[in-house]
FIDRENMAR-80670 format. One record per residue (C-alpha): residue in three letters; chain; z, x, y. Coordinates in nm, 3 decimals. Each point is the difference from the previous one (the first is absolute). Layout:
<atoms>
("ala" "A" (Z X Y));
...
</atoms>
This chain:
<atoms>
("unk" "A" (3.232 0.394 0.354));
("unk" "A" (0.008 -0.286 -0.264));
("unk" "A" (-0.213 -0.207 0.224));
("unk" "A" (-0.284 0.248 0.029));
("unk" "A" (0.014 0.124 -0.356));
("unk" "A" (-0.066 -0.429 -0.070));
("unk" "A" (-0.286 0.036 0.274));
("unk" "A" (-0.207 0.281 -0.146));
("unk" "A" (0.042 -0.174 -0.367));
("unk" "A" (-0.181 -0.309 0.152));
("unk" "A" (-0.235 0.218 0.236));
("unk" "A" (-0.084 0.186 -0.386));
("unk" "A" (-0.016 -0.314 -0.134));
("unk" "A" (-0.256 -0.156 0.223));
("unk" "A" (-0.244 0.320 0.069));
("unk" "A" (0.038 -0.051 -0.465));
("unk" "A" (-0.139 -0.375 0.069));
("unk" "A" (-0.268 0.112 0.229));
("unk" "A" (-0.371 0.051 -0.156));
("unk" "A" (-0.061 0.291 0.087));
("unk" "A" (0.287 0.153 -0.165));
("unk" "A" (-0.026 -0.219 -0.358));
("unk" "A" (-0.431 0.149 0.038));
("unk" "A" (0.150 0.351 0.027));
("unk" "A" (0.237 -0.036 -0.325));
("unk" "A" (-0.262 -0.171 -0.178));
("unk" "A" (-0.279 0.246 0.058));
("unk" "A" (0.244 0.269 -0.084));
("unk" "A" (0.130 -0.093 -0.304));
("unk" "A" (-0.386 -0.057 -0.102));
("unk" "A" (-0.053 0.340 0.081));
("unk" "A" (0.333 0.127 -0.189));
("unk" "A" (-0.190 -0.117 -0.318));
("unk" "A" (-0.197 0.275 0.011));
("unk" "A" (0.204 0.321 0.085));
("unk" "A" (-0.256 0.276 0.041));
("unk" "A" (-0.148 -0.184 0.258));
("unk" "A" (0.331 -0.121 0.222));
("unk" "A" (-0.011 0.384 -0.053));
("unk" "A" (-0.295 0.061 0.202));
("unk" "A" (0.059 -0.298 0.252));
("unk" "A" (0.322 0.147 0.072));
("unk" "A" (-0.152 0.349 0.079));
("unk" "A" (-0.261 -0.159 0.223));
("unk" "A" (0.245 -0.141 0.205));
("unk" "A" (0.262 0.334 0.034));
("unk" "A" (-0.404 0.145 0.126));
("unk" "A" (-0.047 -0.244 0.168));
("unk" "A" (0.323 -0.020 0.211));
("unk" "A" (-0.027 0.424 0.023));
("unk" "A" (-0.305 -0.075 0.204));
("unk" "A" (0.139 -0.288 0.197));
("unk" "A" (0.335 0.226 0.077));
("unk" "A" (-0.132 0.305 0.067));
("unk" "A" (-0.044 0.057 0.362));
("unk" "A" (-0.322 0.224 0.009));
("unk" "A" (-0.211 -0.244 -0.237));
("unk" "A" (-0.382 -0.029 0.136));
("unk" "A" (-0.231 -0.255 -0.094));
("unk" "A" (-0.196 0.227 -0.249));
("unk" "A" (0.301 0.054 -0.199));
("unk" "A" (0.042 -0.393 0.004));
("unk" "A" (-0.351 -0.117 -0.118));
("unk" "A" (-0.020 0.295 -0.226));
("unk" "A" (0.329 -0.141 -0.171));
("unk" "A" (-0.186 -0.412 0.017));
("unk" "A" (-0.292 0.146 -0.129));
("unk" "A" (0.208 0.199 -0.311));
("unk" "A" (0.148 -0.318 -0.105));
("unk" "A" (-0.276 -0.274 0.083));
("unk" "A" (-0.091 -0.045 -0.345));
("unk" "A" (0.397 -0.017 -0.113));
("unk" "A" (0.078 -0.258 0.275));
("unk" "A" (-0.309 -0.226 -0.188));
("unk" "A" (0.240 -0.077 -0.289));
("unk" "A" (0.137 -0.322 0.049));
("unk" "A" (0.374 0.113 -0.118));
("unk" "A" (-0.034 0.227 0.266));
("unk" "A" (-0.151 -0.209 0.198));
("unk" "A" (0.208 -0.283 -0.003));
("unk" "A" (0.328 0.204 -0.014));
("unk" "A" (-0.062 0.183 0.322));
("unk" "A" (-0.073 -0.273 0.237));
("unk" "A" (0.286 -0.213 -0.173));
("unk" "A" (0.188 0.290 0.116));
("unk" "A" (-0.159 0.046 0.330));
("unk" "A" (0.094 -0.350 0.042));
("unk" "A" (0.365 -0.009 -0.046));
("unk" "A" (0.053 0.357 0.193));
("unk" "A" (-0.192 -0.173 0.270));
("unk" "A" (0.271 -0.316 -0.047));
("unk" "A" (0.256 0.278 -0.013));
("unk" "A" (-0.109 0.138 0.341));
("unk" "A" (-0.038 -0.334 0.184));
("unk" "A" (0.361 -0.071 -0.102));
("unk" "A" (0.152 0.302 0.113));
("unk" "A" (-0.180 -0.038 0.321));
("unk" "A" (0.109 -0.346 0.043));
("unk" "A" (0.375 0.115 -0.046));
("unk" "A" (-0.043 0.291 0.221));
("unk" "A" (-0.124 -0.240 0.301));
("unk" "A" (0.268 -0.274 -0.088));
("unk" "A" (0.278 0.258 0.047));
("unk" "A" (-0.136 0.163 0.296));
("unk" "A" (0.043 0.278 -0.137));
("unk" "A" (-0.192 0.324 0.145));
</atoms>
């Protein structure tokens, strides 16, 4: 177990090194300045991921949402701190798919 405790600290270590994840903790601690609006990022996204999860979401209820926070997604905290997160979730993703397939795992 030693051994793959000393795996995942270099497999944390180099997804740390990688771009997309130093963008992500720069952009957020940019947006951590200013704690009213991490506020309001951080309830866009639980609404956000409500209307991703839920299983009887239609389109209407999905541009109606876009359209509610156009103007909010036009600040370029917000801006910049949701597609450095998009970013490294996407990284995140690609990784764990990678794994999966390596391990044959099904």
């Amino acid at each position: 177990m030693r051994n793959a405790d000393e795996v995942v600290h270099r497999y944390v270590e180099d997804i740390k090194a990688t771009e997309e994840y130093r963008d992500y903790i720069h952009e957020k601690e940019k947006v951590k300045q200013f704690p009213e609006l991490k506020a309001q990022i951080d309830a866009y996204r639980r609404r956000n991921f409500e209307i991703q999860t839920s299983p009887d979401t239609v389109y209407d209820v999905i541009e109606k949402f876009e359209n509610e926070y156009a103007q909010f997604r036009e600040n370029p905290l917000v801006a910049d701190f949701l597609a450095a997160e998009l970013a490294f979730c996407r990284l995140m993703q690609l990784l764990s798919l990678k794994v999966t397939e390596e391990l044959d795992f099904e």
